[in-house]
PDB file as gemmi writes it, atoms N, CA and C in Angstrom:
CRYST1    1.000    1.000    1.000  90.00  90.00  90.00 P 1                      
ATOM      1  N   UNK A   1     -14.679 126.114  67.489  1.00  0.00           N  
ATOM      2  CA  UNK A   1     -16.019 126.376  67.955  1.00  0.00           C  
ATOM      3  C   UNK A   1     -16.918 126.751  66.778  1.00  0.00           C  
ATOM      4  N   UNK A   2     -16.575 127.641  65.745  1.00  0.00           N  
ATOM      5  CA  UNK A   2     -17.192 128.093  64.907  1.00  0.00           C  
ATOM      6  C   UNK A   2     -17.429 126.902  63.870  1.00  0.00           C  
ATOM      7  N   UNK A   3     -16.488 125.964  63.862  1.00  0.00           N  
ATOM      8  CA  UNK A   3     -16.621 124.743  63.010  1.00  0.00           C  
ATOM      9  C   UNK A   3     -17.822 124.151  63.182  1.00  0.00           C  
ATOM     10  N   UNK A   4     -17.881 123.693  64.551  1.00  0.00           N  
ATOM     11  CA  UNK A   4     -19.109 122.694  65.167  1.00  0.00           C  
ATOM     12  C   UNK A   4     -20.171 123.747  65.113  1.00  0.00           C  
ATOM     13  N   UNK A   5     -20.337 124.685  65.589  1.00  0.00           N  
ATOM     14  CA  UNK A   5     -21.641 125.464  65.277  1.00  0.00           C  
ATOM     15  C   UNK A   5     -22.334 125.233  63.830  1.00  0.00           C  
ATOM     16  N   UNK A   6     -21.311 125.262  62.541  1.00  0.00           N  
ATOM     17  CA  UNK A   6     -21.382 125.203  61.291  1.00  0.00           C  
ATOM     18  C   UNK A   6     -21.921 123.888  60.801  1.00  0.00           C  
ATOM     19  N   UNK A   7     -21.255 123.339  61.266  1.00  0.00           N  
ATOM     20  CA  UNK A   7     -21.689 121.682  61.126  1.00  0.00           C  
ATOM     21  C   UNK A   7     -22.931 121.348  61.527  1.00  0.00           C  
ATOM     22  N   UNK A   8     -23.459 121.684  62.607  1.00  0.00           N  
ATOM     23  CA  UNK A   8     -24.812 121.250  63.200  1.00  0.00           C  
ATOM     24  C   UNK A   8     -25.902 121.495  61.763  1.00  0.00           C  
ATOM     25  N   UNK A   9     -26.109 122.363  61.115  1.00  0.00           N  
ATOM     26  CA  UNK A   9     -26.666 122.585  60.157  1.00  0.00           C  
ATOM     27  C   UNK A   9     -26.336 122.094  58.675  1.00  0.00           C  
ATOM     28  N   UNK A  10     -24.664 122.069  58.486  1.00  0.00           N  
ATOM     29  CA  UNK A  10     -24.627 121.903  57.333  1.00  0.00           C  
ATOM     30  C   UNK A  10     -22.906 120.386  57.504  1.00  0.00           C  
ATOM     31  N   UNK A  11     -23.606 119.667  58.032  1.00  0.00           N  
ATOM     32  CA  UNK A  11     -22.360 118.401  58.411  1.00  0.00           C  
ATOM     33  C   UNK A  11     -21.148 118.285  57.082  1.00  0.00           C  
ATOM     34  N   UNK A  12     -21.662 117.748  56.013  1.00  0.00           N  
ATOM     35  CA  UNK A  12     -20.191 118.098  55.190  1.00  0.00           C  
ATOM     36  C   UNK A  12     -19.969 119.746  54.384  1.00  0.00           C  
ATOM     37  N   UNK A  13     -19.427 120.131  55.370  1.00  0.00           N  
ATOM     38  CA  UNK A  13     -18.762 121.560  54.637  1.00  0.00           C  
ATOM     39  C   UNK A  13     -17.799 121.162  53.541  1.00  0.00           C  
ATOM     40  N   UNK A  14     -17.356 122.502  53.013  1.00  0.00           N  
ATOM     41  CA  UNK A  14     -16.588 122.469  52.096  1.00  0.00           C  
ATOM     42  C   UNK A  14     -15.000 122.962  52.682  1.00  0.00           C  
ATOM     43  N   UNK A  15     -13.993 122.627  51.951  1.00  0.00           N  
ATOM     44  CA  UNK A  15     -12.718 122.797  52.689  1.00  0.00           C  
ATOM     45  C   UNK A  15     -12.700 124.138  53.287  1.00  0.00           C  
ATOM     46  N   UNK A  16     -12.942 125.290  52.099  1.00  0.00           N  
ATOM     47  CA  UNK A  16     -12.639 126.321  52.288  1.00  0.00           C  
ATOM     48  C   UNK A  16     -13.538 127.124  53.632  1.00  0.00           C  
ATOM     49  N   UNK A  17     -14.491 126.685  53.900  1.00  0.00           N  
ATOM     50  CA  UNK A  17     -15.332 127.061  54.814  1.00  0.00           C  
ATOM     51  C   UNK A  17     -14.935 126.547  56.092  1.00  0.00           C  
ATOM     52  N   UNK A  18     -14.379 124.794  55.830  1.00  0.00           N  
ATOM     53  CA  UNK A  18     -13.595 124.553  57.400  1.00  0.00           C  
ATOM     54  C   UNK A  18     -12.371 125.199  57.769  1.00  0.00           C  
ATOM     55  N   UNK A  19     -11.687 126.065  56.752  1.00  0.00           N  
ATOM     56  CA  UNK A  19     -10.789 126.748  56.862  1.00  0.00           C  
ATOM     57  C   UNK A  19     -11.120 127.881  57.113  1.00  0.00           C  
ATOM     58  N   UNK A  20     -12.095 128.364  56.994  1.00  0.00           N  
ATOM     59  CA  UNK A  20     -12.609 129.892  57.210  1.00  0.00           C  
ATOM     60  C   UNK A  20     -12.755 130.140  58.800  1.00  0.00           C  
ATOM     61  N   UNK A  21     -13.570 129.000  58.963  1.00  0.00           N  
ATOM     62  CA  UNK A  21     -14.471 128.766  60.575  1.00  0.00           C  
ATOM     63  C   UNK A  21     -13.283 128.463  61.321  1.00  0.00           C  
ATOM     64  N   UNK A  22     -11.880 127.764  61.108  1.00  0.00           N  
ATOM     65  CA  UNK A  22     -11.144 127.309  62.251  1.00  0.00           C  
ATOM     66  C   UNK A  22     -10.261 128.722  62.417  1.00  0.00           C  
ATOM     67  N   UNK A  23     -10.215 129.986  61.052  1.00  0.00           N  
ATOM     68  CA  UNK A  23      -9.828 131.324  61.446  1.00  0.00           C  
ATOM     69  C   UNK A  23     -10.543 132.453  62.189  1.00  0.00           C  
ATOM     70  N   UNK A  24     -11.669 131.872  61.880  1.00  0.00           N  
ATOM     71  CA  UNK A  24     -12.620 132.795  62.876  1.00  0.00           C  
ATOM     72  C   UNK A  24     -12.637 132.573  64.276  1.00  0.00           C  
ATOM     73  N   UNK A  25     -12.509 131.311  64.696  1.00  0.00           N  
ATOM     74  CA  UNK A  25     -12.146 131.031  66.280  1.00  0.00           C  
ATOM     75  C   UNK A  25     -10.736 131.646  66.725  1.00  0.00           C  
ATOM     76  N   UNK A  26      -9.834 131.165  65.588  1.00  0.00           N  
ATOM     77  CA  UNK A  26      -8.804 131.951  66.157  1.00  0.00           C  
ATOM     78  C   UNK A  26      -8.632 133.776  66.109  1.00  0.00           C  
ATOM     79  N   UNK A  27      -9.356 134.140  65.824  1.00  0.00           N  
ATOM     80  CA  UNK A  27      -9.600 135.513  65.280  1.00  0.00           C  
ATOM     81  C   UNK A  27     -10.669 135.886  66.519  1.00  0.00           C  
ATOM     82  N   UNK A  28     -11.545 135.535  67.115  1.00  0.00           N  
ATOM     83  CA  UNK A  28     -12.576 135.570  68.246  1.00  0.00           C  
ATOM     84  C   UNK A  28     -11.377 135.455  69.357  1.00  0.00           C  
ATOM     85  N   UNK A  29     -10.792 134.187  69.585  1.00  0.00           N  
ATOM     86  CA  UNK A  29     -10.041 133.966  70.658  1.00  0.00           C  
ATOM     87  C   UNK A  29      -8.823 135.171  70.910  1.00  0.00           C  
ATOM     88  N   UNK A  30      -8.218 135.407  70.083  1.00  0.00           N  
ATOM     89  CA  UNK A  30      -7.154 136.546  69.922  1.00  0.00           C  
ATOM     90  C   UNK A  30      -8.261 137.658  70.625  1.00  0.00           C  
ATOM     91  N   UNK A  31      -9.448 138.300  69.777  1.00  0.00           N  
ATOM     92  CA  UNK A  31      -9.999 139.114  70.400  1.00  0.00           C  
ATOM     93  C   UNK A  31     -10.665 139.422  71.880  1.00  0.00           C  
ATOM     94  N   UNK A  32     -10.771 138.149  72.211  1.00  0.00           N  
ATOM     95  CA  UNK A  32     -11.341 138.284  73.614  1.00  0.00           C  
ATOM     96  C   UNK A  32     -10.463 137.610  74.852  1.00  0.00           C  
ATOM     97  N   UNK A  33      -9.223 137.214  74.500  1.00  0.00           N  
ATOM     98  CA  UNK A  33      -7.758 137.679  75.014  1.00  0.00           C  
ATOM     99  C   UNK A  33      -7.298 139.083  75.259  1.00  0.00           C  
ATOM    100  N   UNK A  34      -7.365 139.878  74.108  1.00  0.00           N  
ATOM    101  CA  UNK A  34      -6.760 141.115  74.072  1.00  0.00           C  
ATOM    102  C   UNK A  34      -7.720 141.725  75.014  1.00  0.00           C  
ATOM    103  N   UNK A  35      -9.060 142.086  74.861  1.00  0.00           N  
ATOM    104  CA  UNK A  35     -10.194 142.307  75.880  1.00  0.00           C  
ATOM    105  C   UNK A  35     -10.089 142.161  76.877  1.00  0.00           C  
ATOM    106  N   UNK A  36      -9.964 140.972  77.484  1.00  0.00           N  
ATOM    107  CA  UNK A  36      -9.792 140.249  78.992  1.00  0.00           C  
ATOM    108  C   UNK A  36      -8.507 140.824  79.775  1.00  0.00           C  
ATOM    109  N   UNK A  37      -7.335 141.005  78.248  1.00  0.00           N  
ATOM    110  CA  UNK A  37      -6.027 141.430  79.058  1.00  0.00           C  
ATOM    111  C   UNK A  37      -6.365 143.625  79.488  1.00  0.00           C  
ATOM    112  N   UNK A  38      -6.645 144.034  78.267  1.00  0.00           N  
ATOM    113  CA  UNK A  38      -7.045 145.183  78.228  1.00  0.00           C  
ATOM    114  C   UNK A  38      -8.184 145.423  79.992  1.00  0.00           C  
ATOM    115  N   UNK A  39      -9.340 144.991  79.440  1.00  0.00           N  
ATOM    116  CA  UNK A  39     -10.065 145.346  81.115  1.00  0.00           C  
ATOM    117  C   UNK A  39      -9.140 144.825  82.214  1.00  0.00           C  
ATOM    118  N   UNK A  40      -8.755 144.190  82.050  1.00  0.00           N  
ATOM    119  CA  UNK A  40      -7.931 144.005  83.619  1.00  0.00           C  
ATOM    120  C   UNK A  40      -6.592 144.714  83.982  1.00  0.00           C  
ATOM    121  N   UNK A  41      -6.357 145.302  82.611  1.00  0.00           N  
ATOM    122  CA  UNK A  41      -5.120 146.682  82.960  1.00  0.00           C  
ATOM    123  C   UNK A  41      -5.893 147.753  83.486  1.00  0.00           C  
ATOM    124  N   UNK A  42      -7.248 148.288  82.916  1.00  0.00           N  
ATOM    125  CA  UNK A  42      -8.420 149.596  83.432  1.00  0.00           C  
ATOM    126  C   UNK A  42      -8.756 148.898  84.701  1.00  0.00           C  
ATOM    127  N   UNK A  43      -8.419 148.030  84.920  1.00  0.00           N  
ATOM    128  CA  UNK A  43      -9.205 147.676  86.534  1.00  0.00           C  
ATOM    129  C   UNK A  43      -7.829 147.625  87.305  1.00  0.00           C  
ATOM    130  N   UNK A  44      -6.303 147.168  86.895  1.00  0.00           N  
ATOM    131  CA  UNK A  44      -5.496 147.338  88.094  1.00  0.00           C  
ATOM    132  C   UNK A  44      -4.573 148.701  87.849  1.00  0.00           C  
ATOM    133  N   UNK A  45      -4.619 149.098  86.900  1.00  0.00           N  
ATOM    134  CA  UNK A  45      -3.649 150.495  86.900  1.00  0.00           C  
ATOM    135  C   UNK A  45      -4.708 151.686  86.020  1.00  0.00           C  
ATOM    136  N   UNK A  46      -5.568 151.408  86.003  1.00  0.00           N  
ATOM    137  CA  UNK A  46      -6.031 152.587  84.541  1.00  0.00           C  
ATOM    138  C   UNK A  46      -6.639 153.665  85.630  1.00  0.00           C  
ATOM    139  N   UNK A  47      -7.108 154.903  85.180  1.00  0.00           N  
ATOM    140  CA  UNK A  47      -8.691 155.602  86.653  1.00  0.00           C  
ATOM    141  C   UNK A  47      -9.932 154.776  86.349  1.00  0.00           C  
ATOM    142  N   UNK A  48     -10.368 155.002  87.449  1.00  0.00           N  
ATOM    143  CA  UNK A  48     -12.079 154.482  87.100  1.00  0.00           C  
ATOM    144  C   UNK A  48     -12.867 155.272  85.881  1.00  0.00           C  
ATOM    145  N   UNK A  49     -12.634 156.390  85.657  1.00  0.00           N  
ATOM    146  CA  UNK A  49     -13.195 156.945  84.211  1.00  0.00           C  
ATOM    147  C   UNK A  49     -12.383 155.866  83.122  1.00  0.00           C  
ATOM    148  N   UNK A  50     -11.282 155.584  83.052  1.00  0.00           N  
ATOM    149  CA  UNK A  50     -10.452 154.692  81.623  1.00  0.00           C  
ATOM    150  C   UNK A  50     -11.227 153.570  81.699  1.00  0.00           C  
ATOM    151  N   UNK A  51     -11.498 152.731  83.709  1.00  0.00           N  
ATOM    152  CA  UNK A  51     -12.302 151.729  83.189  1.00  0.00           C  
ATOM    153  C   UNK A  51     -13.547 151.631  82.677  1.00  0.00           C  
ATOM    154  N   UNK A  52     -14.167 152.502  83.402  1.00  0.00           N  
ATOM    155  CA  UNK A  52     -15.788 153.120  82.682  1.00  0.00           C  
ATOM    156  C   UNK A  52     -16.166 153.028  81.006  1.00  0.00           C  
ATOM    157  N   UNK A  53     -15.055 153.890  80.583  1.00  0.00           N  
ATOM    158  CA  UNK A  53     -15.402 153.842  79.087  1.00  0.00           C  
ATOM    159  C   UNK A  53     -14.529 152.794  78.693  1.00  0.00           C  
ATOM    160  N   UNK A  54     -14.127 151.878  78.846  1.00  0.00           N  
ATOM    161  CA  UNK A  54     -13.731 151.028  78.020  1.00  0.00           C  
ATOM    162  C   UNK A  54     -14.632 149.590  77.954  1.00  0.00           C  
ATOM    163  N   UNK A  55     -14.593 149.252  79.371  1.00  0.00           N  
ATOM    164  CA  UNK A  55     -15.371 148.045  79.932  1.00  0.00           C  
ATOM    165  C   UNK A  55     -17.105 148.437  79.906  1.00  0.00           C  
ATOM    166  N   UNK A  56     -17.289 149.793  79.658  1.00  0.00           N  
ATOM    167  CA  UNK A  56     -18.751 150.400  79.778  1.00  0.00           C  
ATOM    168  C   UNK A  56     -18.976 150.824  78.504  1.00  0.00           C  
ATOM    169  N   UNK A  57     -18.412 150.858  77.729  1.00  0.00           N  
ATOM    170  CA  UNK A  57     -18.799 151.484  76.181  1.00  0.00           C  
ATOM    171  C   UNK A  57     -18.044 150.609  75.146  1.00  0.00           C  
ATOM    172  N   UNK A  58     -16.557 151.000  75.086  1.00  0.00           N  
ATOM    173  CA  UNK A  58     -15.612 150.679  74.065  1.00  0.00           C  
ATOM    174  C   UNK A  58     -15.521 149.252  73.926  1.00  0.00           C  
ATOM    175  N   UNK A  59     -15.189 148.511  74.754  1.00  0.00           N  
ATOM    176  CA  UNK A  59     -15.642 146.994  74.921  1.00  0.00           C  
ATOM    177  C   UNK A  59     -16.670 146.312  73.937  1.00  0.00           C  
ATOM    178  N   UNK A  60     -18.014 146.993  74.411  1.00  0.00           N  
ATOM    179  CA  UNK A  60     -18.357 146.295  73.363  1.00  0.00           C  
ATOM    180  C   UNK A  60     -18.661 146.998  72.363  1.00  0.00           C  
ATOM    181  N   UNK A  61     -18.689 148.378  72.001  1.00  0.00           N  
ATOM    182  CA  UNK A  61     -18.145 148.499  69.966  1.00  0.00           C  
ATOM    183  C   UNK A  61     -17.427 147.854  69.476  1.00  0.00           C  
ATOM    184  N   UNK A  62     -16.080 147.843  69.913  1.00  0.00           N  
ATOM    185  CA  UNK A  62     -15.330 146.796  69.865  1.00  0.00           C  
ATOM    186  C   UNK A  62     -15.637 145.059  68.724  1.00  0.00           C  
ATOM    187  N   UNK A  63     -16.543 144.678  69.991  1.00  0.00           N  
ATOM    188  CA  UNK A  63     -16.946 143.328  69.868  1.00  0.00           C  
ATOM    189  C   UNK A  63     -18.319 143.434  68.798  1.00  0.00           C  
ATOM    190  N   UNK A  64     -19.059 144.676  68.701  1.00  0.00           N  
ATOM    191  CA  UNK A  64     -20.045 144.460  67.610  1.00  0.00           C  
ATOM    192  C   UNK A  64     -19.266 144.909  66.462  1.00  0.00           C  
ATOM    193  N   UNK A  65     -18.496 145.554  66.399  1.00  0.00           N  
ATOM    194  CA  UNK A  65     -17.593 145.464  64.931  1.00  0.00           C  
ATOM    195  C   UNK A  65     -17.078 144.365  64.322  1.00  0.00           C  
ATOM    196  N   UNK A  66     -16.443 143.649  65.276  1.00  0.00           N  
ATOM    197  CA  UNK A  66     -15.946 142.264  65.144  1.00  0.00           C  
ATOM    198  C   UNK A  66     -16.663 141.909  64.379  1.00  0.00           C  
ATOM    199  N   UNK A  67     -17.955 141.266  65.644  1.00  0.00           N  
ATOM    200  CA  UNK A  67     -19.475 140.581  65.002  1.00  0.00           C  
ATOM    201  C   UNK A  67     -19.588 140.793  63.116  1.00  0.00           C  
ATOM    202  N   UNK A  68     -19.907 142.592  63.338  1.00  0.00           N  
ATOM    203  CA  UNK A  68     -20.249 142.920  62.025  1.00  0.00           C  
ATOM    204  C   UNK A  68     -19.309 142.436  61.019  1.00  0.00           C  
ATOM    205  N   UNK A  69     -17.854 142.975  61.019  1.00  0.00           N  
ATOM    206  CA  UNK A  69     -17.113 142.371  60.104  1.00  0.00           C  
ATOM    207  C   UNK A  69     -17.237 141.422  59.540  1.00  0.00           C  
ATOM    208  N   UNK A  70     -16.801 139.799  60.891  1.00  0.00           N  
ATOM    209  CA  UNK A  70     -17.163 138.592  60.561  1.00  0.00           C  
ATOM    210  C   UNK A  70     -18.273 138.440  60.022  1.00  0.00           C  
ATOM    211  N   UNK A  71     -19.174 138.570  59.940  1.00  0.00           N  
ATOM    212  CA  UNK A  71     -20.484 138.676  59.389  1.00  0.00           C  
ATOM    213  C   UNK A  71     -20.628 139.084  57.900  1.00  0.00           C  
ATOM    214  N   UNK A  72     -19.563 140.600  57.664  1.00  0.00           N  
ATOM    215  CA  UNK A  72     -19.944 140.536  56.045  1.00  0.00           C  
ATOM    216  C   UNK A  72     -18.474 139.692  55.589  1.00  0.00           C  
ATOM    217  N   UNK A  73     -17.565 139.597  56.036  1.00  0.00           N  
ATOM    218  CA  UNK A  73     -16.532 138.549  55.002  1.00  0.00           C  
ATOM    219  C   UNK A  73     -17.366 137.161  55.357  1.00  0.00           C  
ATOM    220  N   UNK A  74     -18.319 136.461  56.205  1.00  0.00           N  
ATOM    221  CA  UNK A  74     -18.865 135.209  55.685  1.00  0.00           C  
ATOM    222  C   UNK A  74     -19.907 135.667  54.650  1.00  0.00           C  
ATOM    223  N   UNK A  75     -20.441 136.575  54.789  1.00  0.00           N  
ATOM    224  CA  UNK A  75     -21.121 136.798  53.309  1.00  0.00           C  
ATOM    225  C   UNK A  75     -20.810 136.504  52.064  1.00  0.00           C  
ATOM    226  N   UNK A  76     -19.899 137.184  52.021  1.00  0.00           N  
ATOM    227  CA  UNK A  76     -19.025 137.138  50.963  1.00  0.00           C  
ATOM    228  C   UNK A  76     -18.239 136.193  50.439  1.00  0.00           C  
ATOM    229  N   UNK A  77     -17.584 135.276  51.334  1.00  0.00           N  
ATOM    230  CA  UNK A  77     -17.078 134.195  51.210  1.00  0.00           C  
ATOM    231  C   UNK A  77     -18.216 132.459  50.937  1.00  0.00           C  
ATOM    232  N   UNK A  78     -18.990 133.089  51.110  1.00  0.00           N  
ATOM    233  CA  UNK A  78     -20.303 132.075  50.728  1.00  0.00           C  
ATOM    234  C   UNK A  78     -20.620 132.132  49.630  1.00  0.00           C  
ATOM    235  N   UNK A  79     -20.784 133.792  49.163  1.00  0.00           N  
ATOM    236  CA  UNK A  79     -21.363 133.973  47.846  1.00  0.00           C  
ATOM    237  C   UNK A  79     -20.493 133.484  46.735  1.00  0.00           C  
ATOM    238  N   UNK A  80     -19.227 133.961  47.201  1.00  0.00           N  
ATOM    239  CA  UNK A  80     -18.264 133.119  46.187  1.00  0.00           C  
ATOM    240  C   UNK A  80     -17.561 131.598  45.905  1.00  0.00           C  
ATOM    241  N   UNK A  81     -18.714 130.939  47.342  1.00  0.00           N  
ATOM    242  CA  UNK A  81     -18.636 129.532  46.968  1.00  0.00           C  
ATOM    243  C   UNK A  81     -20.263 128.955  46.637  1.00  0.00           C  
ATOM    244  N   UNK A  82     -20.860 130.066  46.118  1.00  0.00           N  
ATOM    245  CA  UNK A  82     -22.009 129.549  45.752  1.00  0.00           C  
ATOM    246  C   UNK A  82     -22.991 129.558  46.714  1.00  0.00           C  
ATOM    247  N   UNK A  83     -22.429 129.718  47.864  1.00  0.00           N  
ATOM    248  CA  UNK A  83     -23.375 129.251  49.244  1.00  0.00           C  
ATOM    249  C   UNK A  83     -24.613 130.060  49.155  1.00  0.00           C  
ATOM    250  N   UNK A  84     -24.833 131.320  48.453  1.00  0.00           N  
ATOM    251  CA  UNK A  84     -25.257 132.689  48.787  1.00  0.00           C  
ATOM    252  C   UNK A  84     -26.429 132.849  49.557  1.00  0.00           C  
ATOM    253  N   UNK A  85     -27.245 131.251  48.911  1.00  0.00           N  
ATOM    254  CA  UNK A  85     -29.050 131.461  49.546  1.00  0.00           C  
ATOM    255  C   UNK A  85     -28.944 130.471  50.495  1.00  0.00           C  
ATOM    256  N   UNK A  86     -28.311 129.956  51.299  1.00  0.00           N  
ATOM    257  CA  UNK A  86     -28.044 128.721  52.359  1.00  0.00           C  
ATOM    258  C   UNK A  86     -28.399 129.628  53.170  1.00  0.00           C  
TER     259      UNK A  86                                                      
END                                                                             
């Protein structure tokens, strides 16, 4: 997914970047597996307070950390292929 998003803008990537983008899907997908499996343990065995803060708060810190992370290792991984001002 992250490939084709990438592509729309910039069609021949460079290896290392189609290698970057096909880890980031798998790195997204793992995460919102674990998520999906996690809320649905707070919804069939957890209390309604465990599901509250997890599915109501923790959930998505969670997912904006992700975001953020991914966000500064493509930084970084651009800058060191030159990409920096793309």
């Amino acid at each position: 997914v992250a490939e084709r998003i990438a592509r729309l803008g910039y069609p021949d990537l460079p290896i290392e970047i189609v290698t970057y983008t096909r880890k980031v899907t798998q790195a997204w997908c793992v995460f919102f597996g674990a998520n999906a499996l996690t809320a649905l343990w707070t919804a069939v065995w957890g209390s309604d307070e465990v599901w509250f803060y997890y599915n109501g708060i923790i959930a998505y810190l969670l997912a904006g950390l992700m975001f953020t992370g991914e966000w500064l290792l493509r930084r970084r991984l651009l800058r060191s292929l030159g990409w920096g001002s793309r």
